[in-house]
N, CA, C and O atoms as a DFTB+ gen file, in Angstrom:
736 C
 N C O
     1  1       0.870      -1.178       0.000
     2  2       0.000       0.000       0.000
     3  2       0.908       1.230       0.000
     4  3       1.805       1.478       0.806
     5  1       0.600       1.796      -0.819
     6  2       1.707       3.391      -1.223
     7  2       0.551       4.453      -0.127
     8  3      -0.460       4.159       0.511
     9  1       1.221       5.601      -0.298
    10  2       1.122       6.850       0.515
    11  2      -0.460       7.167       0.032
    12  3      -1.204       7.525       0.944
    13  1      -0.897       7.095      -0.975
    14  2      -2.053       7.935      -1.718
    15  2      -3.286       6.531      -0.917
    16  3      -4.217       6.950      -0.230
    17  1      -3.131       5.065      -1.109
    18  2      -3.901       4.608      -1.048
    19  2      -3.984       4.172       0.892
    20  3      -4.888       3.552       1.452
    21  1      -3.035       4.609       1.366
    22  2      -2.910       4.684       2.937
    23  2      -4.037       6.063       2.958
    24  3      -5.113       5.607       3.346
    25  1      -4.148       7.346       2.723
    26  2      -4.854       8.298       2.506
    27  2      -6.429       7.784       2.366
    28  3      -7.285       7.693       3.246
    29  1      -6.475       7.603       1.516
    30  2      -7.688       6.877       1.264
    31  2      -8.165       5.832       1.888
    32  3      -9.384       5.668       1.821
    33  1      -7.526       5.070       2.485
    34  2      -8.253       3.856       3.292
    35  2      -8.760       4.894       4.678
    36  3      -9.939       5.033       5.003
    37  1      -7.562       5.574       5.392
    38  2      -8.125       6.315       6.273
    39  2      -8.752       7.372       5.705
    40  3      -8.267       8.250       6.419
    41  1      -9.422       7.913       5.002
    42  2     -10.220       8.974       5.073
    43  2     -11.822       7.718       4.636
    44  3     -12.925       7.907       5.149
    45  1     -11.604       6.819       3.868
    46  2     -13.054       5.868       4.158
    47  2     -13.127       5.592       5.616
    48  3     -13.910       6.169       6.370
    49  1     -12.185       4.589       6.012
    50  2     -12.563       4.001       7.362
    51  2     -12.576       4.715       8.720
    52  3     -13.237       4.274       9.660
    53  1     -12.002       5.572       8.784
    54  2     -11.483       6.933      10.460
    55  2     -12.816       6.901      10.864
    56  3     -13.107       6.119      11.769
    57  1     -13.656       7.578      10.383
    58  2     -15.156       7.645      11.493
    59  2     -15.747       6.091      11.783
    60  3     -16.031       5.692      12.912
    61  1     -15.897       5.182      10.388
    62  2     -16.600       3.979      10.996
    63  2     -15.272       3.521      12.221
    64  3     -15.895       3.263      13.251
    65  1     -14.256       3.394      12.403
    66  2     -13.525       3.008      13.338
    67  2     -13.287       3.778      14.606
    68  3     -12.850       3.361      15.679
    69  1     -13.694       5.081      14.235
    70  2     -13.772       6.374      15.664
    71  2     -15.133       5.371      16.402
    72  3     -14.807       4.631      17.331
    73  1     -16.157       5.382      16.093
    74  2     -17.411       4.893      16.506
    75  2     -17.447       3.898      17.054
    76  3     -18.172       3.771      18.040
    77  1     -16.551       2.712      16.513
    78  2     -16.272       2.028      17.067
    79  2     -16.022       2.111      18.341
    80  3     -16.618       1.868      19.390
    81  1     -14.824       2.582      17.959
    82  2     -13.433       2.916      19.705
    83  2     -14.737       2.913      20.633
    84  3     -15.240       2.117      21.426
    85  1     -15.048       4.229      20.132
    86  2     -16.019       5.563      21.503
    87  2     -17.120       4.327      22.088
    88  3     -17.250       3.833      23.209
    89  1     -17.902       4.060      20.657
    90  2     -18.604       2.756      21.530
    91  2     -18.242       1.521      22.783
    92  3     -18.976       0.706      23.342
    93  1     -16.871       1.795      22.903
    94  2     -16.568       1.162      24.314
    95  2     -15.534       1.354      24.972
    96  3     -15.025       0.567      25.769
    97  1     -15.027       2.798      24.570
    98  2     -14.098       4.125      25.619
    99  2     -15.106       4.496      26.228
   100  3     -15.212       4.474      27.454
   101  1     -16.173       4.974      25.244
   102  2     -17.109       6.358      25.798
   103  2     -16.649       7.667      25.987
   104  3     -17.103       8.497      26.775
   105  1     -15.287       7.847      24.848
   106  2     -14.920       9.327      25.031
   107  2     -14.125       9.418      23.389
   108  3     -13.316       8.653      22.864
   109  1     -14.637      10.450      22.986
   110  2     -14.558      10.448      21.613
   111  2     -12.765      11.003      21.043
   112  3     -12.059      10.791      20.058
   113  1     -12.677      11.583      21.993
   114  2     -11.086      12.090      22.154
   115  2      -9.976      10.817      22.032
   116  3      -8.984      10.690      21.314
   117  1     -10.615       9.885      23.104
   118  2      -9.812       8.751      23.404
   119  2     -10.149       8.186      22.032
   120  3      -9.133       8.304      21.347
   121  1     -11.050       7.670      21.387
   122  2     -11.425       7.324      20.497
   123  2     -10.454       7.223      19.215
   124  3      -9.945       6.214      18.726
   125  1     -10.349       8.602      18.808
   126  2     -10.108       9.349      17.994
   127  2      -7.917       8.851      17.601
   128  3      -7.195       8.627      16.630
   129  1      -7.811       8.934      19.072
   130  2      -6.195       8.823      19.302
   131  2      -5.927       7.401      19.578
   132  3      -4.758       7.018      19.597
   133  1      -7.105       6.406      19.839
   134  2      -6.632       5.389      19.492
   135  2      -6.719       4.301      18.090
   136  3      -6.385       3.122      17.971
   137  1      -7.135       4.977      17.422
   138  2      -7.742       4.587      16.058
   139  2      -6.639       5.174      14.758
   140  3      -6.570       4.732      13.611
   141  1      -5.856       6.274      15.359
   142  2      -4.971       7.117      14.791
   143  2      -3.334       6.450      15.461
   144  3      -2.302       6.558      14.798
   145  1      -3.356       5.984      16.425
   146  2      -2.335       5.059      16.571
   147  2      -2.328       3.569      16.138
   148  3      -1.255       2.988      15.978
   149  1      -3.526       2.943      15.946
   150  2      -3.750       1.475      14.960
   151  2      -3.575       1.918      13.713
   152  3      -2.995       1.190      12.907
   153  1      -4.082       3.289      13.304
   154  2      -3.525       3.729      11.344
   155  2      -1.985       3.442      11.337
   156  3      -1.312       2.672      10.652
   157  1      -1.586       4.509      12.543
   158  2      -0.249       4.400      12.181
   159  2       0.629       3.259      12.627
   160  3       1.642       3.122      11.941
   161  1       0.449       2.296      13.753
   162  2       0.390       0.930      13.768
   163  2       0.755      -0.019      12.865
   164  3       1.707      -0.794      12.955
   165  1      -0.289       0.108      11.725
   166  2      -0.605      -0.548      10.342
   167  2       0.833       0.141       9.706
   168  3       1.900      -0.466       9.797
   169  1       0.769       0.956       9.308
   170  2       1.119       1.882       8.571
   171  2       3.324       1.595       8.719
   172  3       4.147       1.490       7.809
   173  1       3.494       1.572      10.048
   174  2       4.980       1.366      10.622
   175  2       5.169      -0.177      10.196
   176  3       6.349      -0.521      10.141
   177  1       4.413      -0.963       9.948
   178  2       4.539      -2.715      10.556
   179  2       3.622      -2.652       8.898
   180  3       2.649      -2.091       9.402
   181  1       3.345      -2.745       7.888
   182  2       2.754      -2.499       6.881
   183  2       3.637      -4.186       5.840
   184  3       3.352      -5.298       5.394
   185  1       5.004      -3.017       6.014
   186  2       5.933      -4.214       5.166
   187  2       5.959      -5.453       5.663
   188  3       5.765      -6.280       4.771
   189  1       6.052      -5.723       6.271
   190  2       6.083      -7.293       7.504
   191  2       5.045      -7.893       7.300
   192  3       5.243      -9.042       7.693
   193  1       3.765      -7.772       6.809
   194  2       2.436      -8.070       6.998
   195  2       2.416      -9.210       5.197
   196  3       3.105      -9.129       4.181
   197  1       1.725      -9.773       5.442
   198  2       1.277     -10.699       3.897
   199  2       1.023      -9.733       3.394
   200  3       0.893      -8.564       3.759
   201  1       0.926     -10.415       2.235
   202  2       0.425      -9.360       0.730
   203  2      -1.199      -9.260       0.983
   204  3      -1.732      -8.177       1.224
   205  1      -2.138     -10.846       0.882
   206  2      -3.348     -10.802       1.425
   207  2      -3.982     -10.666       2.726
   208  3      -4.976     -11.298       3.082
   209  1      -3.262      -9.684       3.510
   210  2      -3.606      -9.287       4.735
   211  2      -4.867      -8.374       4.328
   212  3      -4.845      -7.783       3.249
   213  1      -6.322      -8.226       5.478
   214  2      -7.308      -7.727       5.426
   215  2      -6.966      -6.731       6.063
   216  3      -6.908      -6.988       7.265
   217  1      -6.661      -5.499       5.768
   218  2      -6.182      -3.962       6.042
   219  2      -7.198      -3.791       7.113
   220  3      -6.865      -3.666       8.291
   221  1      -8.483      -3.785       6.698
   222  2      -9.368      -3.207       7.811
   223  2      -9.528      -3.988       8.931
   224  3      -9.457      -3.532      10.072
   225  1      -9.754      -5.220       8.650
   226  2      -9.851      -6.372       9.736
   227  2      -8.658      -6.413      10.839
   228  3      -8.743      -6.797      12.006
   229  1      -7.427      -5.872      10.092
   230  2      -5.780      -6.198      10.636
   231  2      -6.329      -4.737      11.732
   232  3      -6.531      -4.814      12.944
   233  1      -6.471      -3.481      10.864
   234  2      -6.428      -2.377      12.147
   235  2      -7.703      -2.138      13.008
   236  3      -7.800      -1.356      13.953
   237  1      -8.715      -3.005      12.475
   238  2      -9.568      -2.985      13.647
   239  2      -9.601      -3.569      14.832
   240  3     -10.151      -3.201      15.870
   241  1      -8.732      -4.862      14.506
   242  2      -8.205      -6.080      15.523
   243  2      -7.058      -5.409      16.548
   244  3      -6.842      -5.782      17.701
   245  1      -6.323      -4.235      15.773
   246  2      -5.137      -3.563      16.625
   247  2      -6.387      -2.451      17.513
   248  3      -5.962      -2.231      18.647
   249  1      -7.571      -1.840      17.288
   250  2      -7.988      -0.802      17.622
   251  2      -8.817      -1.480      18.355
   252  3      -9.268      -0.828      19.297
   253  1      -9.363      -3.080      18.224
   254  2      -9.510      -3.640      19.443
   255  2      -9.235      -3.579      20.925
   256  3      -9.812      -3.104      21.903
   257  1      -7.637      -4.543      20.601
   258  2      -7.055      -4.506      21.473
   259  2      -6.087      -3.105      22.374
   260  3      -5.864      -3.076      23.584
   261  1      -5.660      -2.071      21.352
   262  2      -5.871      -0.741      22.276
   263  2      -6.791      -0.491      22.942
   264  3      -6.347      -0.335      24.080
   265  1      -8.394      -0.277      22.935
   266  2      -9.326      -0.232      23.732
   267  2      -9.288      -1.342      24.790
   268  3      -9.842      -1.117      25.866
   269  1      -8.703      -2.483      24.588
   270  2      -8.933      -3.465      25.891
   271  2      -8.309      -3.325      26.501
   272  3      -8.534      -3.734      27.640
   273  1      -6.871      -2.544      26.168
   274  2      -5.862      -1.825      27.030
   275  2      -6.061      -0.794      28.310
   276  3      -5.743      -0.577      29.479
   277  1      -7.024      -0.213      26.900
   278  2      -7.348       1.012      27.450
   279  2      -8.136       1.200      29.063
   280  3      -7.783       1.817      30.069
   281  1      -9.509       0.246      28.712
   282  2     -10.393       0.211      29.556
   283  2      -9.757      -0.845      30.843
   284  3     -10.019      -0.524      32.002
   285  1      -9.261      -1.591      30.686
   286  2      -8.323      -2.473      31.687
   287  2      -7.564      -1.556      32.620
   288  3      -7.526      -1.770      33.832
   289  1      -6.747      -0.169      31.837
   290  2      -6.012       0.521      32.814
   291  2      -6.924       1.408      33.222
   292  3      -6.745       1.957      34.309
   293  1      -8.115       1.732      32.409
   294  2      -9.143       2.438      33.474
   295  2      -9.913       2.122      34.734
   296  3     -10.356       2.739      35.703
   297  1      -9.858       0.360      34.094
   298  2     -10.269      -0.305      35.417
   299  2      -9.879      -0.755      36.649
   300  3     -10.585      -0.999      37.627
   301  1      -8.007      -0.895      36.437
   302  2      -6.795      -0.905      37.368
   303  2      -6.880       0.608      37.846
   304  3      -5.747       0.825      38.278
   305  1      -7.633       1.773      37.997
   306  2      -7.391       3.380      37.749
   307  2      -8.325       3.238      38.908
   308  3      -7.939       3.490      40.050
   309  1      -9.764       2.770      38.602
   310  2     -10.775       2.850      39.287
   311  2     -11.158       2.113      40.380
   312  3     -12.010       2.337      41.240
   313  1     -10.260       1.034      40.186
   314  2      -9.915       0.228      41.431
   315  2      -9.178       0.520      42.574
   316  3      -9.379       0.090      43.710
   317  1      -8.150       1.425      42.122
   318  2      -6.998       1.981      42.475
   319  2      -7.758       2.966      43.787
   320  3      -7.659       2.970      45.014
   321  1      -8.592       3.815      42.707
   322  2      -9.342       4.882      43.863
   323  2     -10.391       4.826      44.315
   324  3     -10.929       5.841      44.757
   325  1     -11.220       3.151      44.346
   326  2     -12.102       2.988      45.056
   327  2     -11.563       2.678      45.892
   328  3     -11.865       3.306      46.907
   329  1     -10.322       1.440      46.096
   330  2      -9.541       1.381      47.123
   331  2      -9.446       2.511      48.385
   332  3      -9.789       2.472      49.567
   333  1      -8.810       3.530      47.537
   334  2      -8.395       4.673      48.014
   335  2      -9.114       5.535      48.554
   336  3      -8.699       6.366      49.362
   337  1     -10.840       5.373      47.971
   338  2     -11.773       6.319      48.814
   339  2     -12.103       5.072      50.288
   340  3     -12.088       5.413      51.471
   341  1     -12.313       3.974      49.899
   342  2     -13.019       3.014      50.958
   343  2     -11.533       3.245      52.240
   344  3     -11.742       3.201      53.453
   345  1     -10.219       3.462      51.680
   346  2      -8.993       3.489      52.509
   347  2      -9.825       4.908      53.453
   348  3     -10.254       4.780      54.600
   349  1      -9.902       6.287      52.577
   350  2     -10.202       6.931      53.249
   351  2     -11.379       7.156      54.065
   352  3     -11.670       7.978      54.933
   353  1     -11.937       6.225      53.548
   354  2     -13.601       6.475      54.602
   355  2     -13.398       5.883      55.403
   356  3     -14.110       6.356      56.289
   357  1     -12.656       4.749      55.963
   358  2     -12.213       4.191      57.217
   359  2     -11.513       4.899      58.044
   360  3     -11.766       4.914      59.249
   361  1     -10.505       5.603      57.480
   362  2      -9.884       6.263      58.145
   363  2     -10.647       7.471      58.764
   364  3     -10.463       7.465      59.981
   365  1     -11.314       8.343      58.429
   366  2     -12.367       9.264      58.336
   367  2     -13.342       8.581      59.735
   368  3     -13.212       8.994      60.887
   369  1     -13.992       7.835      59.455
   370  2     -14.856       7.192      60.443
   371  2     -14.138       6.847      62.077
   372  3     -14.443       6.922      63.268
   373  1     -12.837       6.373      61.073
   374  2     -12.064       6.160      62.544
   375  2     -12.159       7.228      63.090
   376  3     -13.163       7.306      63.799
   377  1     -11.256       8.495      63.055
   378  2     -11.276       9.700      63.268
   379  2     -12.243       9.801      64.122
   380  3     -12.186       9.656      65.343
   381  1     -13.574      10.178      63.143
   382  2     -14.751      10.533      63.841
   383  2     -14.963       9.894      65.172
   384  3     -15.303      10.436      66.224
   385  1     -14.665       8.476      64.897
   386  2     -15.585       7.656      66.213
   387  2     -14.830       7.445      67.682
   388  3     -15.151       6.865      68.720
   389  1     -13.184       8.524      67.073
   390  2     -12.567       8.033      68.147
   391  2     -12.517       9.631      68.763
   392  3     -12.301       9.994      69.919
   393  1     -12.774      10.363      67.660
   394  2     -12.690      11.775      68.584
   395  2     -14.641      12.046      69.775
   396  3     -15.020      12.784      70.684
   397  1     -15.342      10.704      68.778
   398  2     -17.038      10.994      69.818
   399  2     -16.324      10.211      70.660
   400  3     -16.604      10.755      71.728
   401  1     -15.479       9.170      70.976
   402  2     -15.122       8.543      72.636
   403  2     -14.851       9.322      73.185
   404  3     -15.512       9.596      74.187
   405  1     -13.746      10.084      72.822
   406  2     -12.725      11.063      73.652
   407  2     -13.454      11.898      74.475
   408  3     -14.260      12.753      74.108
   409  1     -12.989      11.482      76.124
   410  2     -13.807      12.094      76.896
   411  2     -12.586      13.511      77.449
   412  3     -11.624      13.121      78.110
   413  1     -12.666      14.777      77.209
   414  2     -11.385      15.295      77.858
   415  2     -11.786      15.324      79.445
   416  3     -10.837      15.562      80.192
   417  1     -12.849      15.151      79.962
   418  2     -12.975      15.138      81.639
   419  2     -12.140      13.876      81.948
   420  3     -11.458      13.967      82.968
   421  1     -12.080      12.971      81.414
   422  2     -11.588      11.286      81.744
   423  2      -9.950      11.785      81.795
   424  3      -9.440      11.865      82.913
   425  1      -8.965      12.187      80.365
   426  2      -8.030      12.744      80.676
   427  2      -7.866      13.619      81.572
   428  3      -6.987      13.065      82.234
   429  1      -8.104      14.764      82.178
   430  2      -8.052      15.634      82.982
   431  2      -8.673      15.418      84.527
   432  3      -8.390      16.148      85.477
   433  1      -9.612      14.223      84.584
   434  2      -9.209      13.700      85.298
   435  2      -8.330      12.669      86.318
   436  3      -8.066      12.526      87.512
   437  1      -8.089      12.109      85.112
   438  2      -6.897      10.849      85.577
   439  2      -5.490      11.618      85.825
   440  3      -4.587      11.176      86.536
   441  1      -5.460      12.882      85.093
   442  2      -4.116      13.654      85.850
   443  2      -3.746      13.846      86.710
   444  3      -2.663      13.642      87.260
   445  1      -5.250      14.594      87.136
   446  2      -5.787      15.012      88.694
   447  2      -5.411      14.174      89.988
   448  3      -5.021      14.481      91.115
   449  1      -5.798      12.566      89.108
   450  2      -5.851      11.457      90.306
   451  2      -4.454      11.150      90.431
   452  3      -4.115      10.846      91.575
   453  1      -3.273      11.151      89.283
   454  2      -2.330      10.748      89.358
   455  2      -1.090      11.988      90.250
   456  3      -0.098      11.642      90.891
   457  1      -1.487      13.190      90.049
   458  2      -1.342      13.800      90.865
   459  2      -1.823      14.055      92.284
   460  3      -0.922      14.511      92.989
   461  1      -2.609      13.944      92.703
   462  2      -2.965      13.541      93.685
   463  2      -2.309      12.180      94.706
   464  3      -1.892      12.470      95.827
   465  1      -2.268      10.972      94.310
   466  2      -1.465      10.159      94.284
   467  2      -0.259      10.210      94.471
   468  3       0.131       9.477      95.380
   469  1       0.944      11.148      93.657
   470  2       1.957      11.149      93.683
   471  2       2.043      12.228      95.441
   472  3       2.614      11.847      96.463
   473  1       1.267      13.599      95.251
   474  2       0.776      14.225      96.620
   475  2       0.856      13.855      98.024
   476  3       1.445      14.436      98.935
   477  1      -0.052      12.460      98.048
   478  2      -0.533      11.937      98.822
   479  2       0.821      10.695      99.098
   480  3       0.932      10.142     100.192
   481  1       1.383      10.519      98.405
   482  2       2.821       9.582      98.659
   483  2       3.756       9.762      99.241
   484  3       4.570       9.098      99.882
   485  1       3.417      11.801      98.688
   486  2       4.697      12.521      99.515
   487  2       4.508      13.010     100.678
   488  3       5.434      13.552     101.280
   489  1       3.217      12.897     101.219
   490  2       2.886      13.061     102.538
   491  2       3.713      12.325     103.629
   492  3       4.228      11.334     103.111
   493  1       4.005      12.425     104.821
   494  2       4.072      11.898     106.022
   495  2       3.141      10.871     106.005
   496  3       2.027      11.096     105.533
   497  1       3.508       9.447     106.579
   498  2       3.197       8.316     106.473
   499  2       1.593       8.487     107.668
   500  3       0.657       7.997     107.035
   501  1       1.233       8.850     108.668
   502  2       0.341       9.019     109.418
   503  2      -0.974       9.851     108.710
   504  3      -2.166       9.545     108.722
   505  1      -0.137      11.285     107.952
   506  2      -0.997      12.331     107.175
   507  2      -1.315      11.562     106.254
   508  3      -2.527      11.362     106.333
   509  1      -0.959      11.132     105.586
   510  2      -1.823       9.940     104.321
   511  2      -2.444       9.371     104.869
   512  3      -3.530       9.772     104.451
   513  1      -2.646       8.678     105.548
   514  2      -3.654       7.832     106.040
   515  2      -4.485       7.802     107.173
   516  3      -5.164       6.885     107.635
   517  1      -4.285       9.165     107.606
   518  2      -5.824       9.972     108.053
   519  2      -6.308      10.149     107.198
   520  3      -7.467       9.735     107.165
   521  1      -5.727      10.919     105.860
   522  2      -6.335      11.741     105.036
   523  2      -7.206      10.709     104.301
   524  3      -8.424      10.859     104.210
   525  1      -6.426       9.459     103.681
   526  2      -6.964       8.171     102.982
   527  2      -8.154       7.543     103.703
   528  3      -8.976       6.894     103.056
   529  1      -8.300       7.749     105.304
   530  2      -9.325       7.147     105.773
   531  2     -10.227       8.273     106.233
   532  3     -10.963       8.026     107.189
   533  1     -10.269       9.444     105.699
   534  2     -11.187      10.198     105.968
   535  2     -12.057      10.423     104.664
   536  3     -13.282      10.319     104.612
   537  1     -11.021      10.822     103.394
   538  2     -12.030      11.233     102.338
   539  2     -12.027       9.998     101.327
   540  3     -12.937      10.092     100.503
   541  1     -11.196       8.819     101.184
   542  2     -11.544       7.741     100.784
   543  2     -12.704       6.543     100.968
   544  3     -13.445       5.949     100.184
   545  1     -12.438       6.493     102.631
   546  2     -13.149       4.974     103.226
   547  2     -14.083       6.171     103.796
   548  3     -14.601       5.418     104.621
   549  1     -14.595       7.148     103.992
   550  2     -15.557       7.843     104.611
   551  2     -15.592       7.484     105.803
   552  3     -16.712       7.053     106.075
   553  1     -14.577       7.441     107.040
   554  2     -14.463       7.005     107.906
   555  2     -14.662       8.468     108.859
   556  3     -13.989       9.442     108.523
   557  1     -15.703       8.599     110.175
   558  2     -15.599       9.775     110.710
   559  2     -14.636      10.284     112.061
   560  3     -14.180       9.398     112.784
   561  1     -14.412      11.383     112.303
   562  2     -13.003      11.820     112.258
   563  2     -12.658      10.917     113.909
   564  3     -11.527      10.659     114.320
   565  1     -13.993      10.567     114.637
   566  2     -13.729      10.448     115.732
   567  2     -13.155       8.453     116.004
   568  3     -12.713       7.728     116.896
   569  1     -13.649       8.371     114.253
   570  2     -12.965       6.862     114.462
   571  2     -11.649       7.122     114.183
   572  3     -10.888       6.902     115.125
   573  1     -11.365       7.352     113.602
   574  2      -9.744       7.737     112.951
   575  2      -8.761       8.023     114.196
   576  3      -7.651       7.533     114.406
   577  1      -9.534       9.022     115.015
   578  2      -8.586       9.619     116.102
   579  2      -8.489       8.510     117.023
   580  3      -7.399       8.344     117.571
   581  1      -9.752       7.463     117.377
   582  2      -9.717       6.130     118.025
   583  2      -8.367       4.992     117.482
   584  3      -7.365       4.565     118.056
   585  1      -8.870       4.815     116.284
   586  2      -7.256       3.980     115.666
   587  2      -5.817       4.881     115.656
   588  3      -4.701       4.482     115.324
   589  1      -6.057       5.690     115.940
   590  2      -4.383       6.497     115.945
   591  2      -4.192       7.181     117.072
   592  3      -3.176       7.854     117.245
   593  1      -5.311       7.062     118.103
   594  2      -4.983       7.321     119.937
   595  2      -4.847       8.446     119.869
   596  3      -4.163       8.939     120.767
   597  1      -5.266       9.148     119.077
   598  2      -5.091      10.938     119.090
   599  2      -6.711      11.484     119.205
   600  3      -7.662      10.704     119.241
   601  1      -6.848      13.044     119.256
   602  2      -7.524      13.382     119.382
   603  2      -8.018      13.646     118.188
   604  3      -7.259      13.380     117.257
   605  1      -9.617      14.328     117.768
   606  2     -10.530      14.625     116.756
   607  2      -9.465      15.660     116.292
   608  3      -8.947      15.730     115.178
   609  1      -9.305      16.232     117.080
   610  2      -8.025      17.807     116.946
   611  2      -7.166      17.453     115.793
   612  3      -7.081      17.860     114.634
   613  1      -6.578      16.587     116.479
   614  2      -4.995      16.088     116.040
   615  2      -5.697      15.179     114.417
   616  3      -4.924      14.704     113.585
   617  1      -6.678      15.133     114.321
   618  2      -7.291      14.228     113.449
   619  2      -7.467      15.212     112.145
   620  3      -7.051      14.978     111.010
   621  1      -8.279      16.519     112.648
   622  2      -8.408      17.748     111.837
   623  2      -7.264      18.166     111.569
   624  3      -7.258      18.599     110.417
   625  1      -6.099      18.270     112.153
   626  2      -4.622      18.788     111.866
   627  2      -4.682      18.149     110.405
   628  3      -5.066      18.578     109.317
   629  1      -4.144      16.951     110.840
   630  2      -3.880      15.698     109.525
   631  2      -4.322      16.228     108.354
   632  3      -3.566      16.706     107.509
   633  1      -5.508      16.169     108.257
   634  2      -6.472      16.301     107.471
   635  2      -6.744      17.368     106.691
   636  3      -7.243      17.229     105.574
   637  1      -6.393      18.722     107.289
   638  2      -6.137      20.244     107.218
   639  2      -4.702      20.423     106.335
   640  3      -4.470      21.083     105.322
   641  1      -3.649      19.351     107.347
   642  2      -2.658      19.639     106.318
   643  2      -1.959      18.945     105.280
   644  3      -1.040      19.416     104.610
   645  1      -2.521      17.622     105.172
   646  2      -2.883      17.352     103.729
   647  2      -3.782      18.169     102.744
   648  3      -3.359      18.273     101.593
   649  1      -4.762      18.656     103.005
   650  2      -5.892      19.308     101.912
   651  2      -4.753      20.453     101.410
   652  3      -4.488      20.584     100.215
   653  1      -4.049      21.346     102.565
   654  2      -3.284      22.334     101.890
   655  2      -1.713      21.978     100.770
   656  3      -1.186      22.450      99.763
   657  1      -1.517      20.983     101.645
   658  2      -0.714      20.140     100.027
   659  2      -1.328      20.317      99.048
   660  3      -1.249      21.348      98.380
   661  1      -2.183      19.167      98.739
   662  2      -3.430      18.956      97.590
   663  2      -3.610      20.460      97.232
   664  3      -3.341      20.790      96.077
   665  1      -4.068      21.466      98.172
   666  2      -4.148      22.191      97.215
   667  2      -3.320      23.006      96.252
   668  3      -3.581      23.269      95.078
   669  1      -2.268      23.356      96.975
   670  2      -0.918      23.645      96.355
   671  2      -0.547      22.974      95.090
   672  3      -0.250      23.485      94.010
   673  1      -0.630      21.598      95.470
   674  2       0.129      21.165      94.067
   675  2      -1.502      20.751      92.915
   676  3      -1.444      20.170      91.831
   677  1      -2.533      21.164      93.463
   678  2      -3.685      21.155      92.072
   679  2      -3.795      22.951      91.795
   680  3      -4.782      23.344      91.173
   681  1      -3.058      23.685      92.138
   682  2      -3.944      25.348      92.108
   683  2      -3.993      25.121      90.262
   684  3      -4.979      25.728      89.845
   685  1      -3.504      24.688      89.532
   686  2      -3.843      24.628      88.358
   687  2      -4.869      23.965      88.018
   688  3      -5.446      24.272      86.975
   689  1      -5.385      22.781      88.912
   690  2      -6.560      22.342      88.258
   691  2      -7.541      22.792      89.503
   692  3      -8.000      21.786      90.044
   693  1      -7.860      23.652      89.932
   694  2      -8.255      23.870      91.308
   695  2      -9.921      23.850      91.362
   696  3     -10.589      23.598      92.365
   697  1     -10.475      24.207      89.907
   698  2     -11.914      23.818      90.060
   699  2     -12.467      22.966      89.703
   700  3     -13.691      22.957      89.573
   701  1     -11.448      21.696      89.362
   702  2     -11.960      20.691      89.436
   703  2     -11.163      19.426      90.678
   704  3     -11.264      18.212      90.859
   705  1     -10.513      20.372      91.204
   706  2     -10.303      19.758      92.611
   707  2     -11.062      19.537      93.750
   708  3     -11.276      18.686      94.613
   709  1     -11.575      21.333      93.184
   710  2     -12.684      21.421      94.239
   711  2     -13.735      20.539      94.286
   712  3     -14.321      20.539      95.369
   713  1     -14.205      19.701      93.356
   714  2     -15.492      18.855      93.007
   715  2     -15.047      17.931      93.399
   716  3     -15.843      17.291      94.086
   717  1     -13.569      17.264      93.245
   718  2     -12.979      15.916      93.168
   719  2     -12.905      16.139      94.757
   720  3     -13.481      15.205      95.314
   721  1     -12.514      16.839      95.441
   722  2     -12.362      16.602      97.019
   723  2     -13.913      16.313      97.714
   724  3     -14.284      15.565      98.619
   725  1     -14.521      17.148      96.952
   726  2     -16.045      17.072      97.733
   727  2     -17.214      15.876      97.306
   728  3     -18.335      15.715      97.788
   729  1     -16.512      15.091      96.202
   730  2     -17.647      14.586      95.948
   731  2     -16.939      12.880      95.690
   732  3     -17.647      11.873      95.703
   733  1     -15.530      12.864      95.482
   734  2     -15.000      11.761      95.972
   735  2     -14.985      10.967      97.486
   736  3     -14.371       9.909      97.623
């Protein structure tokens, strides 16, 4: 096939073979550029081919298989970013469901307690445990002073000067100390 009758085959066949493509790209652009790379396809690889090779049959079979290319890497494409949305909607949900747990009273309180704790460690071994059996075990002051042979007095001391620890080392969290002393 010379130059004039290459001309002519594509100016008959280009649209019935565009129509083709598009009929299962679905985009006439794509179409267009893959039907124009099976011309020229044909056209590079021409000499190599039999003498009774079916020209149209040969580049429709190439404009085939470009489209099965085609739509295969659209479908490796679309897989790719369904993946990629279902990746992100998990992640997303996670997010969400872990920021509705998140209690910040639960953190800010467990500080509280762990401070407190550390407080209460550094107390004098007697002052802790007035203090532990007064606002822990709800024990009243006149039993306390019974197990430690002291007076209610000496019981309120304790008790007085632990709270002013505690409060010292919570003045940063101090209004919610105030709740945690009174209602623990």
């Amino acid at each position: 096939m010379n130059l004039n009758s290459f001309n002519r085959f594509f100016t008959d066949y280009q649209q019935r073979f565009v129509s083709f493509a598009c009929s299962y790209v679905h985009d006439e652009v794509i179409a267009e550029d893959i039907v124009i790379e099976s011309m020229m396809y044909y056209w590079e690889n021409k000499d190599r081919l039999p003498r009774d090779t079916n020209i149209p049959a040969y580049v429709l079979t190439t404009i085939k298989h470009k489209c099965i290319d085609y739509l295969r890497h659209q479908q490796v494409r679309q897989d790719t970013s369904d993946e990629m949305y279902h990746l992100y909607f998990w992640e997303l949900s996670t997010r969400i469901a872990t920021l509705e747990d998140f209690e910040p009273a639960s953190v800010y309180t467990a500080e509280i307690l762990e401070i407190v704790r550390k407080t209460l460690d550094s107390l004098p071994e007697q002052t802790r445990r007035i203090f532990v059996m007064s606002r822990y075990e709800n024990k009243p002051h006149k039993e306390i002073a019974d197990t430690f042979g002291m007076t209610v007095k000496g019981v309120e001391f304790h008790i007085t000067k632990a709270t002013k620890v505690l409060r010292l080392t919570l003045q940063d969290y101090l209004p919610a100390s105030i709740l945690f002393f009174y209602f623990s």
